[in-house]
N, C-alpha and C positions, 0 to 999 in steps of 0.2 A: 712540332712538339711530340716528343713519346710521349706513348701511354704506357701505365703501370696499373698492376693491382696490389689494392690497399684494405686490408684487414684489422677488423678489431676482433677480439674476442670478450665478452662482458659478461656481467653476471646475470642482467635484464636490459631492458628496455623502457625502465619505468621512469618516473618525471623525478625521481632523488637518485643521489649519489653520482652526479656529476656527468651523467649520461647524454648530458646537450651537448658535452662536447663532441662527444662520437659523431652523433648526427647531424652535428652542426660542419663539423670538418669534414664529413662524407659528402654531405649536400653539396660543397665546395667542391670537394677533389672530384665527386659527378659528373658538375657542373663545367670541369675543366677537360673531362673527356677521360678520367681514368673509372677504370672498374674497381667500387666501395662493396664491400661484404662484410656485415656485421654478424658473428657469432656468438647465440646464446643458448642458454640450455635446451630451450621449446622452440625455437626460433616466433615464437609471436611478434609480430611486427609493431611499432611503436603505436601508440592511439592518439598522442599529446602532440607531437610533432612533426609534420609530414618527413618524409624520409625517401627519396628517389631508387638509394642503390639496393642491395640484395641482404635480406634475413635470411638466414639459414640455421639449421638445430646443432650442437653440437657433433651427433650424429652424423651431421656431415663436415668435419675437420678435417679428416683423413683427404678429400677430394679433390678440398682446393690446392692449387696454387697461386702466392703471391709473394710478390716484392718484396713487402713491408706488413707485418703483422704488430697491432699494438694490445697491451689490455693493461687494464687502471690496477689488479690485484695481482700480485706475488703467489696468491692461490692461485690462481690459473697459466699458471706457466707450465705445469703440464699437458693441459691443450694447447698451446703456442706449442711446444716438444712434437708433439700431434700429427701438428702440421707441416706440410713442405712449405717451409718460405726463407725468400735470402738472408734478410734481419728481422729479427723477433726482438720488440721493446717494450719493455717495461716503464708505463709512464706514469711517473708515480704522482699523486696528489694529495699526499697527507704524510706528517714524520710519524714516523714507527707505524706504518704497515701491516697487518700480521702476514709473515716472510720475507719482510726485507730482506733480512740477513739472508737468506737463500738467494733471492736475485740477486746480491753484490755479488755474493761466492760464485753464480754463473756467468762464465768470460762470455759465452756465446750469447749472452743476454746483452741487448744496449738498453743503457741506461737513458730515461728523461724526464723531467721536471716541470709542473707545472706554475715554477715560482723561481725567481732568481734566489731567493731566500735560500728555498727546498735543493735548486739545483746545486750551491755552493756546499749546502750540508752534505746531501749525496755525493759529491765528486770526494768531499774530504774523509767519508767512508768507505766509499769505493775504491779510489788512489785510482780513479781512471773520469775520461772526457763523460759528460751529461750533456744532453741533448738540451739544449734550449728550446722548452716549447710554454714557456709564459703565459698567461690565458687573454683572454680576450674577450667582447663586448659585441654584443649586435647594439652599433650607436645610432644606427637608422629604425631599429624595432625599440628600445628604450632609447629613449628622449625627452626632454621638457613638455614639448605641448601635447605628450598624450594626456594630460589631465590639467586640473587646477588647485595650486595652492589658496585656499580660504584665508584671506590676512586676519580672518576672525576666530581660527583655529592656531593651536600647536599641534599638528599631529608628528607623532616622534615613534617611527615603523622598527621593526627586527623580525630577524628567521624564531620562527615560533616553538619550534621542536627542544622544550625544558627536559628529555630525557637524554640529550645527550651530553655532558658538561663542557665539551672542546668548544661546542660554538657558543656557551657562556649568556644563551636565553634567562636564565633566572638573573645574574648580574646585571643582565638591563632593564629585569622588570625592577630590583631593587633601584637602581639609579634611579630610573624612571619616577616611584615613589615618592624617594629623597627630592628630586627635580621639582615632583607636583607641588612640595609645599611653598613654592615660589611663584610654581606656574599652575592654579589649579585648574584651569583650565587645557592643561596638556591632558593627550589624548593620546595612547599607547596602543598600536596596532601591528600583532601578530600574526604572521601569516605558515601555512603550512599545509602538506598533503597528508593524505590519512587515506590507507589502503594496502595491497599485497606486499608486505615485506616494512609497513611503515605502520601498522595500526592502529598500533594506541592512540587515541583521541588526546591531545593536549590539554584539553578544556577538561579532563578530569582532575576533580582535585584542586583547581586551580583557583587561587584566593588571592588579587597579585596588590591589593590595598591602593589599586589606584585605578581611574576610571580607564577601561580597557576594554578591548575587542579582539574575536581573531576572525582569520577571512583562513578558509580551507577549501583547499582544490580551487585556486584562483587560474583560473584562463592563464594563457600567458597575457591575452590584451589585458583582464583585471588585473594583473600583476604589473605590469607595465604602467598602468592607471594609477594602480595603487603609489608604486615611486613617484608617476609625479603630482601625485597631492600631496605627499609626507615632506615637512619641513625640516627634519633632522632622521637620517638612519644611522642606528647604532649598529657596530660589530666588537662585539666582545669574545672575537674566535682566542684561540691557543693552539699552537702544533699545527696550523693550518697550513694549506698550501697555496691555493689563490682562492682568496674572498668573492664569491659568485654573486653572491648577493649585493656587495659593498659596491660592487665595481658597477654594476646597473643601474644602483640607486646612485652611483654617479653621475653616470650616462643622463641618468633622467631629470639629473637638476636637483636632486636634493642633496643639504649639504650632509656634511658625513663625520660621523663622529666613532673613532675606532680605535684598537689595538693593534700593534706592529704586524699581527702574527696576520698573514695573508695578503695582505694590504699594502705592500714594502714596495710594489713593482709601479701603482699609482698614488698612493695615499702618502704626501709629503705636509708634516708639521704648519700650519699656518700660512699655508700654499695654496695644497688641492682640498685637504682634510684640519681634523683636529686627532693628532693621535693621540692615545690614550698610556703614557709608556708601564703603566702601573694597572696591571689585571684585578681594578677591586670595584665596588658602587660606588663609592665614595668619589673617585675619582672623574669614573664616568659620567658622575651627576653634576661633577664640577662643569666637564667637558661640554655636556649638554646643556647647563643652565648658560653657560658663554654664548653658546650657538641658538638657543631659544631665547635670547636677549639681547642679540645685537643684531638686528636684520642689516646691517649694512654689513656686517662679519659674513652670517649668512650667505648673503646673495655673491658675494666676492669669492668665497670658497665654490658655492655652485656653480659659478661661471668658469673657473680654474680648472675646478674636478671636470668638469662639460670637457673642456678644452684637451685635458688631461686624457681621457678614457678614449678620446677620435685616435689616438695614434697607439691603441689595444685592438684591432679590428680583426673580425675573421680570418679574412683573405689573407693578409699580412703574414697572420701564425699558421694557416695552412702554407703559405708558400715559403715561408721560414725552414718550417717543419719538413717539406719533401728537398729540398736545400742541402741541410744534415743529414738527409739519409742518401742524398745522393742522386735524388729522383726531378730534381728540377734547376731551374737558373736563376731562381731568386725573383722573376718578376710576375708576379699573380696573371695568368694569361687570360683572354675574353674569354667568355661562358663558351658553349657551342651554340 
C-alpha cells in the first residue's frame, strides 16, 4: 500500500465546530501508515481527543508538502493557496458558508460535502462533481450499554447552545414545555461546552418553564453516558449539514426525534427516526409526546436507528474519502 500525506488546515483544535472530524479521520489515515498534519493558527495541540499525527502553526504552511489538503472554511483557502499540495478541498459542512461563493468560483478548489443533502445542493451550484464524504459515527465508542435508561424517568436530551438559531435549542425547549403538560415528569437535558471561542454560558438568562438541566464540558465518556440514559433526543437543526449530535444519540439507542435538515443520510420517517417535516414546537411536541408514549414505538426505532448508524462508521468514510481523491482502493486496510 502507498503512503500519502494528508492535510487539514482549521481554525482550532477545540471540542465545537466539527473538529472530531479532522482528528478522528487523521487517527484513521495514521493509523493506516499515511502522514496526518493538522494546521492551525498556534498550532496547540488538541487536549479533548488524543490525536497521533503532527500540529503545526500556520507559520509553517509554506513547508509542507502533501497530497491532499482539506479545511471545513471557504475562509481559509488562502492558506490551502499557501501551500504546495496536489488537491486542495473544500469540505463543506454547513449551506451558506461565509465564502461559499468564492470556493465554487475556484476551479482549483474540489469540492465535498459532508451530507448527501449538502452535496447535491453544492454540485447544483457548482455545475461540477462533489466529493462524497457523508459523516459518520464512532458506533463502538457511542452505544447502548454505556448507560441506563430509568423506565421511571423521561429524559428527552438536545445540543444546548440557545445562541445559535440553526440548531433550533429554543424550539425544543418550547416542545419540551408543550410535551410536559402530558408528561410532567419529562426531564429536559442540555448539553454544551463553554470556553475559548464558545463563551457565553447558556444558563444565563435562561427561564425554559419546564423541569430542566444542562451538563457543560461533558467528557466524551459523560457524553456517551448521557445518550444512553436519554429516551428521546431531539434535533431541531435548519441549513445543516450532518447532524453530529442526532447521529450518536442514535448509535447509543435513544430514539430520535428530528427535522430533515442534517439527518437525511440516517434519520428515515417511522423507520430509524421520527421526522419532524415542519420546523415549529408545536410539531415537535407532537413528535415527542408519540415517542415518550409509546415505548413499544420507542424501543423499535432505537433498535433500527442502532442498526442504522453501524454502516456510518469511521473507517468506511476515511477509505471512501482517499478513494475520491485518488489515494486508495476502496478497502479500509489493517492498522500498522
Amino acid at each position: 500500500m502507498e503512503h500519502y500525506s494528508i492535510a487539514a488546515v482549521l481554525p482550532h483544535l477545540r471540542v465545537f465546530g466539527g473538529i472530531r472530524r479532522y482528528l478522528t479521520l487523521g487517527r484513521i489515515w495514521h493509523a493506516w501508515g499515511h502522514e496526518v498534519v493538522l494546521y492551525t493558527p498556534d498550532g496547540a495541540p488538541a487536549d479533548w481527543l488524543p490525536f497521533p499525527g503532527q500540529v503545526r502553526p500556520f507559520s509553517a504552511l509554506a513547508a509542507g508538502r502533501h497530497d491532499a489538503v482539506f479545511t471545513p472554511q471557504p475562509t481559509l483557502l488562502p492558506q490551502l493557496h499557501a501551500m504546495t499540495a496536489t488537491q486542495r478541498i473544500w469540505y463543506c459542512a454547513a449551506e451558506n458558508e461565509p465564502g461559499e461563493a468564492l470556493a465554487i468560483r475556484d476551479r482549483s478548489i474540489r469540492l465535498a460535502a459532508v451530507s448527501t443533502a449538502l452535496a447535491r445542493r453544492l454540485a447544483a451550484r457548482a455545475r461540477r462533481p462533489v466529493i462524497d464524504g457523508a459523516g459518520a459515527v464512532d458506533g463502538a465508542f457511542f452505544r447502548p450499554d454505556r448507560g441506563r435508561r430509568d423506565p421511571a424517568k423521561r429524559i428527552v436530551t438536545a445540543y444546548g447552545r440557545r445562541s445559535r438559531p440553526r440548531k433550533g435549542t429554543d424550539l425544543v425547549v418550547r416542545a419540551a414545555r408543550l410535551a410536559s403538560r402530558r408528561f410532567p415528569d419529562l426531564e429536559l437535558v442540555l448539553f454544551d461546552h463553554v470556553g475559548p471561542g464558545n463563551e457565553q454560558d447558556p444558563r444565563d438568562g435562561f427561564v425554559p418553564g419546564v423541569h430542566a438541566r444542562f451538563v457543560l464540558n461533558p467528557t466524551a465518556d459523560a457524553l456517551a453516558q448521557l445518550y444512553a440514559e436519554t429516551h428521546v433526543f431531539v434535533a431541531a437543526e435548519k441549513r445543516a449539514g450532518w447532524c453530529n449530535t442526532a447521529a450518536e444519540a442514535m448509535a447509543s439507542g435513544a430514539c430520535v426525534v428530528c427535522t430533515p435538515s442534517g439527518t437525511g443520510d440516517f434519520a428515515r420517517h417511522g423507520e430509524t427516526a421520527l421526522v419532524v417535516r415542519i420546523r415549529h414546537p408545536w410539531f415537535l411536541a407532537r413528535a415527542l409526546e408519540r415517542a415518550l408514549g409509546d415505548d413499544a414505538l420507542r424501543a423499535r426505532l432505537a433498535t433500527a436507528g442502532r442498526a442504522e448508524i453501524e454502516r456510518h462508521d469511521w473507517p468506511r468514510l476515511a477509505a471512501k474519502l482517499l478513494v475520491q481523491l485518488g489515494l486508495g482502493a476502496g478497502v479500509p486496510p489493517e492498522p500498522r
